[in-house]
Backbone as CSV, one residue per row, in Angstrom:
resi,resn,N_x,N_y,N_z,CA_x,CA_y,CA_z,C_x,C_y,C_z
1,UNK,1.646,-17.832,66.203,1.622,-16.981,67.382,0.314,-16.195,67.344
2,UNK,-0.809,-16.178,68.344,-1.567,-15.588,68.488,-1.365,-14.154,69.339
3,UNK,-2.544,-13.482,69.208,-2.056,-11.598,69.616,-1.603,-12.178,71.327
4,UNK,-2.276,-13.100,71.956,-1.797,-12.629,73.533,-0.821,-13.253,73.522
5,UNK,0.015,-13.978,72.998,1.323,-13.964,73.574,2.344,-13.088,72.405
6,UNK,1.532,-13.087,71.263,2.297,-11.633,70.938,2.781,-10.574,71.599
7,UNK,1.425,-10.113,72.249,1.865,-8.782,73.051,2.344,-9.224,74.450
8,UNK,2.193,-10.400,74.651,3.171,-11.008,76.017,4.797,-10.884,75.789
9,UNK,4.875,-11.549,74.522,6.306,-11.228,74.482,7.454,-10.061,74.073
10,UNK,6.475,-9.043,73.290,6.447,-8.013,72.959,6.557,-6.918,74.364
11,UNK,5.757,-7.070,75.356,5.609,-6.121,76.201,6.827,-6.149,77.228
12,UNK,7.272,-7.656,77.263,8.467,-8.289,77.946,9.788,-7.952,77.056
13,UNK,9.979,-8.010,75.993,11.199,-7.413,75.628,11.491,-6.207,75.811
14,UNK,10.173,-4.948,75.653,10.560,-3.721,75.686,10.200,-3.065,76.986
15,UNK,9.673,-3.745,77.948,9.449,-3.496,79.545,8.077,-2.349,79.892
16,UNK,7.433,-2.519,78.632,6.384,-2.343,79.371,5.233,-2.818,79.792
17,UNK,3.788,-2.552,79.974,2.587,-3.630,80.750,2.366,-3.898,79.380
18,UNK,1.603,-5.369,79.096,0.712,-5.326,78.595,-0.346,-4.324,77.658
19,UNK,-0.560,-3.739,78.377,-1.789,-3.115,78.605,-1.266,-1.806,77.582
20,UNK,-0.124,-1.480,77.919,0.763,-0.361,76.956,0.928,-0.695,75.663
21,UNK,1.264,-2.104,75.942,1.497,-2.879,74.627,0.632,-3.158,73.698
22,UNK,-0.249,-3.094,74.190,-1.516,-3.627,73.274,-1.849,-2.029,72.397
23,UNK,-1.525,-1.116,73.648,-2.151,0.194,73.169,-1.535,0.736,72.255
24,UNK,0.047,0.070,71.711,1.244,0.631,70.885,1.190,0.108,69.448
25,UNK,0.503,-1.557,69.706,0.309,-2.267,68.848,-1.077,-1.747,67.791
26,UNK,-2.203,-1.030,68.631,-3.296,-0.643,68.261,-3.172,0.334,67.304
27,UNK,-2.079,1.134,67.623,-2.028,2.290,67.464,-0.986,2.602,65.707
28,UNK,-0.438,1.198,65.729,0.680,1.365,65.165,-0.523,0.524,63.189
29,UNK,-1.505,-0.214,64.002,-2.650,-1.072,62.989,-3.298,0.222,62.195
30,UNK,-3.844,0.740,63.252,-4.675,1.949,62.971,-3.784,3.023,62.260
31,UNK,-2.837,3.439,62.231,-1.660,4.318,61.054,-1.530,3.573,60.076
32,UNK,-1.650,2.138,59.800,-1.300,1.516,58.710,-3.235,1.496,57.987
33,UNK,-4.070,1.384,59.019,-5.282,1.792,58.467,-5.412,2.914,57.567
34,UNK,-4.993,4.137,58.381,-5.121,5.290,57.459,-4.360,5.319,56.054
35,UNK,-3.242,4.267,56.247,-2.425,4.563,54.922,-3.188,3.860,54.031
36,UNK,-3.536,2.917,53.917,-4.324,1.802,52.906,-5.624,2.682,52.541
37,UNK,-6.527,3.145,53.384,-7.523,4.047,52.884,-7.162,5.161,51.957
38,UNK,-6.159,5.904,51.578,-5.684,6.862,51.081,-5.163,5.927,49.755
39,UNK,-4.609,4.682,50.033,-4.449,3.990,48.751,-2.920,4.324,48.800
40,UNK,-2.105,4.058,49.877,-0.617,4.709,50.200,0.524,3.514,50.693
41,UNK,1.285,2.782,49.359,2.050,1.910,50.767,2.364,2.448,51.765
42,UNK,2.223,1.116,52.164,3.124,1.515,53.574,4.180,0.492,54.174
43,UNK,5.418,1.492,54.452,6.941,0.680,54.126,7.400,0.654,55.560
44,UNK,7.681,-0.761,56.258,8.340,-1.449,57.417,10.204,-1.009,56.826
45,UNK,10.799,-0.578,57.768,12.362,-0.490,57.282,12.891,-2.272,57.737
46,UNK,13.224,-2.562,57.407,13.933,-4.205,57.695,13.179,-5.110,57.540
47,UNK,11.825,-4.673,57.006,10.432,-5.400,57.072,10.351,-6.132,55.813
48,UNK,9.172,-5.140,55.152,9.012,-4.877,53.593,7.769,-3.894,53.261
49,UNK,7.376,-3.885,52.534,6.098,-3.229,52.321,4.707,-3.646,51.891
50,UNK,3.551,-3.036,52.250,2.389,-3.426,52.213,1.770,-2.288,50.834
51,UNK,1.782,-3.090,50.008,0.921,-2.084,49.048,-0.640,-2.798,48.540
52,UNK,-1.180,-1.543,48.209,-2.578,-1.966,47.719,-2.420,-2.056,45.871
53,UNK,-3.308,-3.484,45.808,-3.261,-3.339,44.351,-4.344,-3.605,43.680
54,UNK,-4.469,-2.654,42.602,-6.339,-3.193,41.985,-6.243,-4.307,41.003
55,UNK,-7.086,-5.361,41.548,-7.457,-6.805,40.893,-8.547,-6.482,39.943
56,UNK,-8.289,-6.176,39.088,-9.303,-6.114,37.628,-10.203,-7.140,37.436
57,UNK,-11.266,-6.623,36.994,-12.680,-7.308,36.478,-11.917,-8.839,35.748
58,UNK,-12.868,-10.036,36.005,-12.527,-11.086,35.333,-13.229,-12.364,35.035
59,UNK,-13.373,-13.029,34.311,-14.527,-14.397,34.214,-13.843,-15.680,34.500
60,UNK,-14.689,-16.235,35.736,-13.582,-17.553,36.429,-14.797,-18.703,35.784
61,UNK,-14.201,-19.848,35.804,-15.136,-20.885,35.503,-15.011,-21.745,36.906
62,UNK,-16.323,-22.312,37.294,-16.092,-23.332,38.734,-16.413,-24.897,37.737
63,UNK,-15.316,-25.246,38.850,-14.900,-26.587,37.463,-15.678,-27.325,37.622
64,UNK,-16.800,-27.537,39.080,-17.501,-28.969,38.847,-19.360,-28.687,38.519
65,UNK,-19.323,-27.036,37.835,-20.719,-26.965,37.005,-20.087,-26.334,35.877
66,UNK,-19.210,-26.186,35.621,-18.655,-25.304,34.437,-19.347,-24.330,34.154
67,UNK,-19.782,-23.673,35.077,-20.319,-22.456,35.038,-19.095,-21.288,34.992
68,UNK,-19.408,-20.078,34.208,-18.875,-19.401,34.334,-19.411,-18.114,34.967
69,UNK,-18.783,-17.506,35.766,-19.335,-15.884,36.759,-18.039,-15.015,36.400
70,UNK,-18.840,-14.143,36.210,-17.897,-12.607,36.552,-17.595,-12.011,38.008
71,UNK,-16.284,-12.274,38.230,-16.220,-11.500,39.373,-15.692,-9.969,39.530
72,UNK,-16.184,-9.767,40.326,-15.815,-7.732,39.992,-14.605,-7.459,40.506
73,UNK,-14.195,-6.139,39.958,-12.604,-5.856,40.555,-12.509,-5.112,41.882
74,UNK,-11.762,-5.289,42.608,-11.558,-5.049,43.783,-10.090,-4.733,44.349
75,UNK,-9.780,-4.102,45.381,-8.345,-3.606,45.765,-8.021,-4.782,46.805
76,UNK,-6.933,-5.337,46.536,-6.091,-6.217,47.672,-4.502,-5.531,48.151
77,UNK,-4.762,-6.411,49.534,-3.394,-6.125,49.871,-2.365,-6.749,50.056
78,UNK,-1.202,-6.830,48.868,-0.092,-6.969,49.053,1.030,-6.944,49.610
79,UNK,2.410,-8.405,50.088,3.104,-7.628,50.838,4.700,-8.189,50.267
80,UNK,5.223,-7.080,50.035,6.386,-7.789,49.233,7.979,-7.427,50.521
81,UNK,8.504,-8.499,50.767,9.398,-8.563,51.533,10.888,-7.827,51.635
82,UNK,11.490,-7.523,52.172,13.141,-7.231,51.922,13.687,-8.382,51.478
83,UNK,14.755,-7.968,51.008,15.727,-9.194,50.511,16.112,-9.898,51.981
84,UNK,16.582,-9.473,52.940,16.735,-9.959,54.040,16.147,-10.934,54.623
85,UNK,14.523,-10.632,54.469,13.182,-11.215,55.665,13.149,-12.639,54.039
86,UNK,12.980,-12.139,53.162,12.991,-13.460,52.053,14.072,-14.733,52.230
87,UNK,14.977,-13.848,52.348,15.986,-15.041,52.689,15.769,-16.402,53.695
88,UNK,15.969,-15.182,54.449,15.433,-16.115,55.809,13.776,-17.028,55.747
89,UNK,12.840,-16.930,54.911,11.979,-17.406,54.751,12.295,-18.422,53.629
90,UNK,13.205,-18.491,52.644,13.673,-19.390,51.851,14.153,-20.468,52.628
91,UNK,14.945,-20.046,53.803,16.027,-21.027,54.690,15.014,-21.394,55.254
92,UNK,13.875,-21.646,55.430,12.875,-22.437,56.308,12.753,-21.496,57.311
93,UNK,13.251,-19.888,57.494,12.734,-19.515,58.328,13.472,-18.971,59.494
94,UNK,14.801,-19.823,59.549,15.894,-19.661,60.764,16.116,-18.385,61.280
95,UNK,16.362,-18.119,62.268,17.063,-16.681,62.839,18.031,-16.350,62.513
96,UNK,18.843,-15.053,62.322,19.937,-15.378,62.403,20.290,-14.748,63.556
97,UNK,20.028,-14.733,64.980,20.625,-14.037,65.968,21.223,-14.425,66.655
Protein backbone atom coordinates (compact mmCIF):
# COMPACT_ATOMS: atom_id res chain seq x y z
CA UNK A 1 0.00 0.00 0.00
CA UNK A 2 1.40 3.22 -1.00
CA UNK A 3 0.71 6.77 1.10
CA UNK A 4 -2.17 7.83 -1.55
CA UNK A 5 -4.33 5.25 -1.13
CA UNK A 6 -3.30 5.03 2.36
CA UNK A 7 -4.65 8.24 3.15
CA UNK A 8 -7.53 7.46 0.59
CA UNK A 9 -8.65 4.86 2.64
CA UNK A 10 -7.87 6.23 5.83
CA UNK A 11 -9.67 9.57 5.16
CA UNK A 12 -12.79 7.39 3.97
CA UNK A 13 -13.15 5.37 7.04
CA UNK A 14 -12.95 8.27 9.41
CA UNK A 15 -14.90 10.91 7.08
CA UNK A 16 -12.67 13.28 6.62
CA UNK A 17 -10.88 15.13 3.26
CA UNK A 18 -7.94 13.94 2.29
CA UNK A 19 -6.30 16.81 2.76
CA UNK A 20 -7.11 16.50 6.77
CA UNK A 21 -5.84 13.24 6.47
CA UNK A 22 -2.71 13.71 5.26
CA UNK A 23 -2.41 16.61 7.81
CA UNK A 24 -3.24 13.95 10.84
CA UNK A 25 -0.97 11.48 9.36
CA UNK A 26 1.90 14.26 9.21
CA UNK A 27 1.39 15.19 12.33
CA UNK A 28 1.15 11.97 14.07
CA UNK A 29 5.18 11.04 11.91
CA UNK A 30 6.45 14.20 13.20
CA UNK A 31 5.52 13.24 17.28
CA UNK A 32 7.08 9.99 16.61
CA UNK A 33 10.06 12.22 15.14
CA UNK A 34 10.45 14.03 18.27
CA UNK A 35 10.37 10.83 20.27
CA UNK A 36 13.29 8.99 18.44
CA UNK A 37 15.44 12.25 18.64
CA UNK A 38 15.24 12.30 22.45
CA UNK A 39 16.18 8.52 22.12
CA UNK A 40 12.40 7.64 23.63
CA UNK A 41 10.28 4.56 22.51
CA UNK A 42 7.57 5.08 21.26
CA UNK A 43 4.52 2.71 22.09
CA UNK A 44 1.34 2.10 19.48
CA UNK A 45 -1.47 0.51 22.07
CA UNK A 46 -2.65 -2.68 19.86
CA UNK A 47 0.34 -1.90 17.73
CA UNK A 48 3.76 -2.47 19.26
CA UNK A 49 6.62 -0.39 19.80
CA UNK A 50 9.34 1.44 18.03
CA UNK A 51 12.52 1.61 19.98
CA UNK A 52 15.93 2.94 19.17
CA UNK A 53 18.86 0.72 19.60
CA UNK A 54 22.70 1.34 19.53
CA UNK A 55 24.47 -1.06 16.96
CA UNK A 56 28.04 -1.18 18.31
CA UNK A 57 31.31 -0.72 16.51
CA UNK A 58 32.23 -3.95 14.42
CA UNK A 59 34.63 -5.67 11.68
CA UNK A 60 32.58 -7.26 8.67
CA UNK A 61 34.53 -9.15 6.02
CA UNK A 62 33.08 -8.72 2.14
CA UNK A 63 33.32 -12.21 0.97
CA UNK A 64 34.33 -11.75 -2.66
CA UNK A 65 37.78 -9.54 -1.70
CA UNK A 66 38.03 -10.78 1.76
CA UNK A 67 38.62 -7.63 2.77
CA UNK A 68 37.91 -6.67 6.01
CA UNK A 69 36.33 -2.84 7.11
CA UNK A 70 35.26 -1.48 10.26
CA UNK A 71 32.02 -0.25 10.36
CA UNK A 72 31.08 2.40 12.97
CA UNK A 73 28.30 2.22 15.50
CA UNK A 74 25.24 3.78 14.89
CA UNK A 75 21.48 3.99 16.37
CA UNK A 76 18.70 1.91 14.51
CA UNK A 77 15.24 1.59 14.66
CA UNK A 78 13.52 -1.18 15.96
CA UNK A 79 10.05 -2.49 16.01
CA UNK A 80 8.86 -5.17 18.20
CA UNK A 81 5.16 -6.21 17.82
CA UNK A 82 2.15 -7.14 20.28
CA UNK A 83 1.43 -10.57 20.75
CA UNK A 84 -1.72 -9.92 18.83
CA UNK A 85 -0.28 -8.06 15.47
CA UNK A 86 2.53 -11.25 15.61
CA UNK A 87 0.06 -13.65 15.48
CA UNK A 88 -1.68 -12.55 12.84
CA UNK A 89 1.58 -12.08 10.89
CA UNK A 90 2.54 -15.77 11.71
CA UNK A 91 -1.02 -16.78 10.12
CA UNK A 92 0.15 -15.24 6.83
CA UNK A 93 -1.34 -12.18 7.85
CA UNK A 94 -5.29 -12.81 7.92
CA UNK A 95 -7.75 -10.39 9.54
CA UNK A 96 -9.55 -11.27 12.02
CA UNK A 97 -12.63 -8.99 11.47
Amino acid sequence: MNNKSFISELSQRLGYTQEDTQKMVNTVIDSFKGGFRSENDVWIPKFGTFEIKKRLERVVTIPSTKKRILVPPKLVLNFKPVASVKEKLKGGGQADE
